[in-house]
N, C-alpha and C positions, 0 to 999 in steps of 0.2 A: 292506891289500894286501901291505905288509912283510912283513908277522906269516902270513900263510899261504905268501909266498914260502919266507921260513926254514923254515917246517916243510916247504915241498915238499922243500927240499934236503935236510933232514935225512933224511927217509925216502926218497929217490932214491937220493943219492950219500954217504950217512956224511957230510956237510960239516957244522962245528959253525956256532952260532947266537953272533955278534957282535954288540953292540947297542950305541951308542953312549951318552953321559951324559942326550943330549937324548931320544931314544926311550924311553930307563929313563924319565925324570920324568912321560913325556907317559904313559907306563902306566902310572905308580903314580899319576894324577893321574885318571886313567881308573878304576882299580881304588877307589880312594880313595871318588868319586863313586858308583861302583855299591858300595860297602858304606855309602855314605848314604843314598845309595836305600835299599838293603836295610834301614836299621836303623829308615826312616823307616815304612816297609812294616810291619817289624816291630812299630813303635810303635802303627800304627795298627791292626793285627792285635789287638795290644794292648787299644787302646782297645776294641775292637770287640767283645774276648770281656769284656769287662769291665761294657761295657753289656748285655752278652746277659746276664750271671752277674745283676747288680745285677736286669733285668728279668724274669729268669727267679724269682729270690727273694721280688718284690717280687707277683708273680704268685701264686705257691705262697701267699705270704703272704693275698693278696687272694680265693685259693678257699678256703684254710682258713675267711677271714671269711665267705664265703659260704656254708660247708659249715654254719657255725656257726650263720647267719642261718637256712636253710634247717631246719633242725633244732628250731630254735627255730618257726619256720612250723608247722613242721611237728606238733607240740606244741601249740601252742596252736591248730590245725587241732582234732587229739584233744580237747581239752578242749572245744573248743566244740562238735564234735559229738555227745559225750557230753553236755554241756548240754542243747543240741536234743532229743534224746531224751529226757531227763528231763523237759523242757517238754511234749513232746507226749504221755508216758505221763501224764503232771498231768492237761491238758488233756485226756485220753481221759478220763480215770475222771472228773474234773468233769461232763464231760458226759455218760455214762454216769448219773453220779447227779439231775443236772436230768430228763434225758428219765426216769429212773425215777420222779421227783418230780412231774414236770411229768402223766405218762401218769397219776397215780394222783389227779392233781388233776384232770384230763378226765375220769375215771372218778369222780369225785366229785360233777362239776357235772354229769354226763350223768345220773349216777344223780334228783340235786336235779332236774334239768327232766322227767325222767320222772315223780316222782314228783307235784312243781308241776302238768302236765300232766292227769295221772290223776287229781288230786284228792285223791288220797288219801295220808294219810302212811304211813311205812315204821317199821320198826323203830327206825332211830335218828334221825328227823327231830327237826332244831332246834326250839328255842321259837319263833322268830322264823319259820319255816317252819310250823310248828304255825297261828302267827299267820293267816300270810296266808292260809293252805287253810280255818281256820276261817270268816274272812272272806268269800273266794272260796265259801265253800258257803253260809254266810247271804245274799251277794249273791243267789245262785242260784235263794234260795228252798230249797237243801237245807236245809233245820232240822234234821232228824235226823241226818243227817253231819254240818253242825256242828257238833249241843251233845255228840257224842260227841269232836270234835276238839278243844272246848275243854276239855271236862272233862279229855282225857291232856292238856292241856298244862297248865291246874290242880294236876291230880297228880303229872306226872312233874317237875313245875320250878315248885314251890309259890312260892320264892322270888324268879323272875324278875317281870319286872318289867312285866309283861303276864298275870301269874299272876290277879292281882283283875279286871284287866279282860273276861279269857278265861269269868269267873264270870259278870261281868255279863250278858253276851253269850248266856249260856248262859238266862239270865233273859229275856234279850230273843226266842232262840229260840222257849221255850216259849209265850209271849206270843204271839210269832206261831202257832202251834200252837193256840192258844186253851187250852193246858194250866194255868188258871190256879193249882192247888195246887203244880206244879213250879215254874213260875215263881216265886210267892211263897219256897218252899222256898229257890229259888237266891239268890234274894235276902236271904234269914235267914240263913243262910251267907257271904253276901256280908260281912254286918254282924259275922256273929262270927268270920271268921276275918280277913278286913281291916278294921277298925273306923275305919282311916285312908287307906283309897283313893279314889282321885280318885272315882271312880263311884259309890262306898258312899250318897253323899247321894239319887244320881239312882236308885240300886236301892229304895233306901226309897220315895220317891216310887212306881218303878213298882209297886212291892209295894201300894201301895194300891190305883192303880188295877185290879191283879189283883183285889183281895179287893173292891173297887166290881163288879168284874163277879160275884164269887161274892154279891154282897149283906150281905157281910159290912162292914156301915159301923163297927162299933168297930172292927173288928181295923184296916181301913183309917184310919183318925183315930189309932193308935197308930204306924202308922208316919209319918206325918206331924207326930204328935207329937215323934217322935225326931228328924225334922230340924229341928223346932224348937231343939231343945235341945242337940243333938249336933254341928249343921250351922248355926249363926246365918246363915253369909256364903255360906250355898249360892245353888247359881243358880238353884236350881230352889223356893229362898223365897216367891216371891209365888204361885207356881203352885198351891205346899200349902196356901199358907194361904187362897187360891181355893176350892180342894176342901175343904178341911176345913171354911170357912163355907157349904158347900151340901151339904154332911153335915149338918152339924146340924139344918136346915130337912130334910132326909131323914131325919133318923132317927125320925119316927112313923110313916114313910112303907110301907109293908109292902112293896110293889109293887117299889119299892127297895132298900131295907134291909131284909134279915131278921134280922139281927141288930147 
């Protein structure tokens, strides 16, 4: 209230400004305190950009890692989707090549049941397929389609392992046929081109009973003969030697044996 008096005076009436010892100290006691304000003010002005600076650095610092992290994501995002790809172009052309594999195996087995079906073989039918159509036509009663089926599987696969039996069979055909000079035939061939097939015993055997029906009792006692000799532990041992003791008793016999 002093302090604006004096200045009213001053700028009223030109009166100058007196101030006693006790009002000087009580101002600079005053002044004193608002520059510790001030400096406190200051300080914490201070502190304040200090922590803005420190978090503002520590910030920068923590996008840069992030910018770094990201980048890195980011990369091996790439890679791995460029993997992916590589997988799936793999996995395209595998399966590309199964269904090629697979469709020509369907068209393989379609072709085999068509042919199974029809009975009859094809160009390139297996031995084993040869086998069974043979079979399948003997069951049938086809004789003529099968001694023709087993003869190509004889010829075309001499050395399988169904090749002597497909002969046999071919024996057993004609038999059925009542062809007895082929039959015997097959059976001659049987003996000279597998001289060690499982069947070879039992073809000699049938070979007699063919030539028993042409009346041919030597020639019949000759194959009989051979599995005596050829064949000790055959199965069909007791059978020949059956027939060959009632050959002998037939061979005056004309009616029977013509020769």
């Amino acid at each position: 209230m002093k302090l604006a008096a004096v200045i009213l005076c001053i700028a009223a009436s030109g009166c100058f400004w007196v101030t006693t010892k006790s009002e000087g100290r009580k101002l600079g006691e005053r002044l004193d305190k608002k520059e510790q304000a001030l400096d406190e003010q200051i300080a914490q002005l201070k502190k304040v950009l200090d922590d803005a600076t420190r978090l503002l650095k520590r910030n920068s610092a923590d996008l840069g890692a992030d910018v770094e992290s990201l980048r890195t994501d980011l990369q091996r995002a790439k890679e791995l989707v460029t993997s992916m790809n590589t997988s799936v172009t793999e996995v395209k052309t595998a399966f590309e090549a199964y269904k090629k594999s697979h469709d020509a195996r369907l068209d393989s087995l379609e072709q085999r049941l068509a042919q199974l079906e029809s009975g009859k073989p094809s160009a390139n039918t297996s031995p084993e397929d040869l086998w069974k159509l043979g079979n399948d036509a003997y069951g049938a009663q086809r004789y003529n389609d099968a001694v023709e089926i087993f003869k190509r599987l004889t010829a075309s696969f001499p050395t399988h392992d169904k090749a002597d039996d497909a002969l046999y069979m071919r024996g057993q055909c004609y038999g059925a046929l009542k062809e007895w000079e082929k039959a015997i035939a097959a059976y001659q061939l049987l003996l000279d081109k597998y001289p060690d097939g499982q069947l070879t015993d039992d073809g000699m055997y049938n070979a007699a009973l063919a030539a028993v029906q042409l009346k041919q009792c030597g020639e019949a006692r000759t194959y009989l003969g051979i599995i005596k000799s050829k064949f000790p532990k055959s199965n069909v041992t007791k059978q020949a030697t059956d027939l060959d003791t009632q050959l002998k008793k037939d061979a005056k016999n004309k009616a029977k044996c013509a020769s």
